[in-house]
N, C-alpha and C positions, 0 to 999 in steps of 0.2 A: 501617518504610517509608522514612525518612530516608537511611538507611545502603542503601538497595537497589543492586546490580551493576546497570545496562542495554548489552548491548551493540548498538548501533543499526550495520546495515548504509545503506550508500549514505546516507552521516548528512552529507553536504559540500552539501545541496541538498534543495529540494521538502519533501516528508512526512520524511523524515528526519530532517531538520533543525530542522524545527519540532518532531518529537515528542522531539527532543533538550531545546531549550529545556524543555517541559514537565515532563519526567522532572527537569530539574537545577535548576527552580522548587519541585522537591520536595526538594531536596539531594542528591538522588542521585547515584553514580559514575557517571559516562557515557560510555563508548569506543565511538571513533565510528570504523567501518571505511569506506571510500572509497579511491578512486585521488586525486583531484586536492587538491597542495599547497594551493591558496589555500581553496578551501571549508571541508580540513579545519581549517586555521588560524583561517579568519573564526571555524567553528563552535563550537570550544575555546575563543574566548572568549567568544560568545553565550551558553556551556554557565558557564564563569565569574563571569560577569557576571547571572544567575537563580539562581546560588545553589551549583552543584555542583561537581562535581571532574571532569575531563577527561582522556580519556588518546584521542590520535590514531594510529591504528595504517595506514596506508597498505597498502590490500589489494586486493586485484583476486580478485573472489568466483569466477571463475572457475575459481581454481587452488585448489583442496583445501588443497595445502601453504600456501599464506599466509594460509588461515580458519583452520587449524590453529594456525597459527606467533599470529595475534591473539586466540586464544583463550587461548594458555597469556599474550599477554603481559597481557590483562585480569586473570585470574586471579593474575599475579606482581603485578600492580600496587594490585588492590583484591580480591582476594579472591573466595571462591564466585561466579559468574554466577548473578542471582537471573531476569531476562529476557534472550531476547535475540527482538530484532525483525527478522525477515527484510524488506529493503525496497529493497536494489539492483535496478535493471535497468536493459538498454539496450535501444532499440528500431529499427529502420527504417520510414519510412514511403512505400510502393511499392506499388502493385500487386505479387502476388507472383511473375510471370514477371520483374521486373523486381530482384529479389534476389538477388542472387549467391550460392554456396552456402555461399561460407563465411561472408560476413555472414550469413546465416539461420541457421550454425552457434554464431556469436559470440553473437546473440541468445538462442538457446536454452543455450547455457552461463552465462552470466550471469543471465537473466532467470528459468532453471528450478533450470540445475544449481547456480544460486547458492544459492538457499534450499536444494536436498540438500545442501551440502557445510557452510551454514549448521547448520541443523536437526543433523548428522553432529558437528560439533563441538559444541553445546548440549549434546544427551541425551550424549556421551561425559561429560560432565561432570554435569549433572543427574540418570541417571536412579543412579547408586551412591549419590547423596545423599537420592535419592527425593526432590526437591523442585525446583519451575523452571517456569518460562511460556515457550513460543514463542509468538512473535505473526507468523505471515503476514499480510504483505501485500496481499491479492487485489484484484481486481477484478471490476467487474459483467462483463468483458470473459473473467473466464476461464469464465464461464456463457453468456457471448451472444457470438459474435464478429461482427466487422464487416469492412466491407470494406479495404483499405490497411492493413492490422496483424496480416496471418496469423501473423508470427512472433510475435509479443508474445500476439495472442488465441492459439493454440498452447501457448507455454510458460505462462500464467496458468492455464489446463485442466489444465495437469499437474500444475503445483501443488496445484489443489484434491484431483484425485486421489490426488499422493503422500502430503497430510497426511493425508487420509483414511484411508488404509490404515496409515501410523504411529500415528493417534490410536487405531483398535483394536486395533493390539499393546501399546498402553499401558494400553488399559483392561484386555485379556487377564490381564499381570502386574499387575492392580491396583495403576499405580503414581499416585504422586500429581503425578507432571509432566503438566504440560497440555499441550495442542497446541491454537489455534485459530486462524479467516480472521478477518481484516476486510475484507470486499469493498467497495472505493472506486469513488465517481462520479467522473466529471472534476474533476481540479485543479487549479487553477492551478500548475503547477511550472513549472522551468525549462525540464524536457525539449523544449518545442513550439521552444525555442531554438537549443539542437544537437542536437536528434535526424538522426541523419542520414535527408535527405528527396529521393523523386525525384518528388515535387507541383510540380506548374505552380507552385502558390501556397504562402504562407506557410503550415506546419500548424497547428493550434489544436484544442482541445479540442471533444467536442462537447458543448454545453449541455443543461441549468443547467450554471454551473461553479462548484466551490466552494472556499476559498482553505486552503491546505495545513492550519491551524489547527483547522478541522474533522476533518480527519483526523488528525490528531496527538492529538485530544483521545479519537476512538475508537480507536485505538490504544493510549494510555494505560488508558481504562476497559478494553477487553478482558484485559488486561496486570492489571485489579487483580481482573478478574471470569471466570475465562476458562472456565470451565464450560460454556458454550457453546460449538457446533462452530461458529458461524461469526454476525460482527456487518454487518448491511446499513447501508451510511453512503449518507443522501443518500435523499428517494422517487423520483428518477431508479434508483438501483440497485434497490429492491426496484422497483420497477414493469417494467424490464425483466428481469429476472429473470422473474417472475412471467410477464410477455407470452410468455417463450420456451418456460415448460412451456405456456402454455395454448393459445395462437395461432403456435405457430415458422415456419408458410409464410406467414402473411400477413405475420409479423418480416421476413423473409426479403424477399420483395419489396419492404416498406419500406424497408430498408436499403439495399439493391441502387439503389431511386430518390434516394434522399438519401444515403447516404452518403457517396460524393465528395464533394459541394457542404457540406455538415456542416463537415468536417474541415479547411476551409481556409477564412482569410481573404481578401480581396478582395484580398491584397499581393503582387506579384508575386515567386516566390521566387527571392534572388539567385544568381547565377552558382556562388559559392563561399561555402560560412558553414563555423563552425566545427563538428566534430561531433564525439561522446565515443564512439562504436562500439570504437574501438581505443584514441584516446589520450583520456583525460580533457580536458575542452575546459576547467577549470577548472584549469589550470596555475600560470599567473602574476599574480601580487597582484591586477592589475590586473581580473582574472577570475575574482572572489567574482562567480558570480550570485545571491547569496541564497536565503531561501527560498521565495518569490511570482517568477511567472513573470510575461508582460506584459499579463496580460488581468485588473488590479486591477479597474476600473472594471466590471466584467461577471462580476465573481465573487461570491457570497455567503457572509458570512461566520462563517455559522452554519446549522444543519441543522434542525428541529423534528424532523424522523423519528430522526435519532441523539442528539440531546437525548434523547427518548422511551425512545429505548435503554437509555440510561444509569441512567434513572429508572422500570424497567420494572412497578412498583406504579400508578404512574401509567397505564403502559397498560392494566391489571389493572381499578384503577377506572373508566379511561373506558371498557373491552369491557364493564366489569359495566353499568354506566349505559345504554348502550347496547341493551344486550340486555331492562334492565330496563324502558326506553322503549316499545322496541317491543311487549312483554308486556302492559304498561299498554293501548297503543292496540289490539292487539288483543284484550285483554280490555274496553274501552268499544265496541269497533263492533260485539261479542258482544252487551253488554247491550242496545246499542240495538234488534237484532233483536228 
């Protein structure tokens, strides 16, 4: 487990960066794909500094050729790829008349076709060895979308579809490489900072919101347990999920009434900010954003439902308990008849 390959996409920031740390708290090889110098820099010694060995490969997941080209360089550098974490994306946030097509195009290459060309270089390498974990990055957003994020809700959908159809041609050849989602609630990450936005106001997550940590840590468990096709982080995700098999019109018009007013702070949004659609907005030293975004104070930093996860015996006993309870009671208001 010490000696494990992780290769962590969009690893300069957010979830990335944090399940970087975790992975190189285990000693782990950590190569961390990203556009922007300072992130990947800061992150390589974060990765240092927890324990592990780092290798920064500057890659824009868009283009096939340089998830390629960081694939063979992980491989020269540390050997077999034991995981690798799909977890770049970019996003706009517009009503969608208000998206230009080739930014809606940008999004969907990075946000979608990042994880194919991700996933594409893994199994080229995992599945001759027969052994390896992907970990998608999903969201409760590619199962429920909302309003102001057609592109991102879009490409999160595809995803779940693509892995799906990969995870049966894997089972097909009875191989032993995994494929699984982790579907994420709100995070605190950097993105609500350059994402590029045409909101009145500042964007923000919509609540509960939870700070990348939590996700990093489901992340990591999926990565050690991956037999499952897919882990809920957060009772915000499994509860809308859930809302949109059972209730999707009354979803639907809730969304539609709150969703604007959700998505944005009381701040007005300024004229010009930085944003990472095209260029990395984490360029120079000076622009390490770290990996917590600016809504510390309103984030939680711990999950009870992906705890549960993690410890899924636990759920085992408290359904049995549960079930045993009510057995009980309705076996006393029998007697008392």
């Amino acid at each position: 487990m010490n000696q494990q390959t992780v290769v962590i996409t969009g690893a300069s920031a957010g979830i990335g960066r944090a399940t970087a740390r975790l992975f190189a708290g285990r000693g782990a090889n950590v190569v961390l794909l990203a556009r922007g110098k300072a992130g990947l820099d800061a992150t390589v010694a974060d990765v240092e500094e927890c324990g592990g060995r780092a290798l920064a490969v500057p890659t824009d997941m868009a283009d096939p050729a340089q998830v390629e080209a960081a694939a063979v360089a992980a491989e020269e550098a540390f050997g077999p790829i034991d995981v690798w974490v799909n977890n770049a994306f970019t996003s706009v946030f517009a009503p969608f008349m208000e998206i230009e097509p080739d930014e809606y195009k940008r999004v969907t290459e990075v946000t979608y076709l990042g994880f194919v060309h991700g996933t594409r270089a893994a199994l080229r390498r995992m599945i001759p060895r027969d052994a390896g974990v992907i970990v998608q990055v999903g969201s409760a957003l590619g199962d429920r979308s909302i309003p102001l994020q057609s592109a991102y809700c879009g490409a999160k959908h595809a995803v779940n579809g693509f892995t799906s159809s990969v995870r049966t041609e894997l089972m097909h050849r009875h191989s032993h490489v995994h494929i699984t989602v982790v579907q994420m609630p709100a995070v605190n990450t950097p993105q609500f900072s350059w994402v590029l936005s045409r909101l009145p106001r500042h964007p923000r997550p919509v609540p509960p919101i939870y700070q990348p940590e939590v996700a990093a840590r489901a992340v990591v468990n999926a990565a050690d347990h991956p037999h499952r096709k897919q882990y809920y982080v957060g009772a915000s995700t499994a509860a809308t999920i859930l809302a949109n098999k059972v209730v999707p019109s009354l979803l639907d018009r809730y969304l539609a009434r709150t969703g604007y007013a959700s998505q944005q702070t009381d701040d007005s949004e300024p004229g010009a900010r930085t944003t990472n659609l095209w260029l990395p907005a984490d360029q120079a030293p000076e622009h390490d954003y770290g990996a917590h975004g600016t809504f510390d104070e309103t984030s939680h930093p711990r999950s009870a439902q992906a705890a549960l996860a993690r410890h899924p015996g636990f759920v085992l006993a408290a359904a049995t308990g549960a079930v045993a309870t009510g057995v009980g009671a309705v076996l006393r208001r029998r007697r008392r008849r």
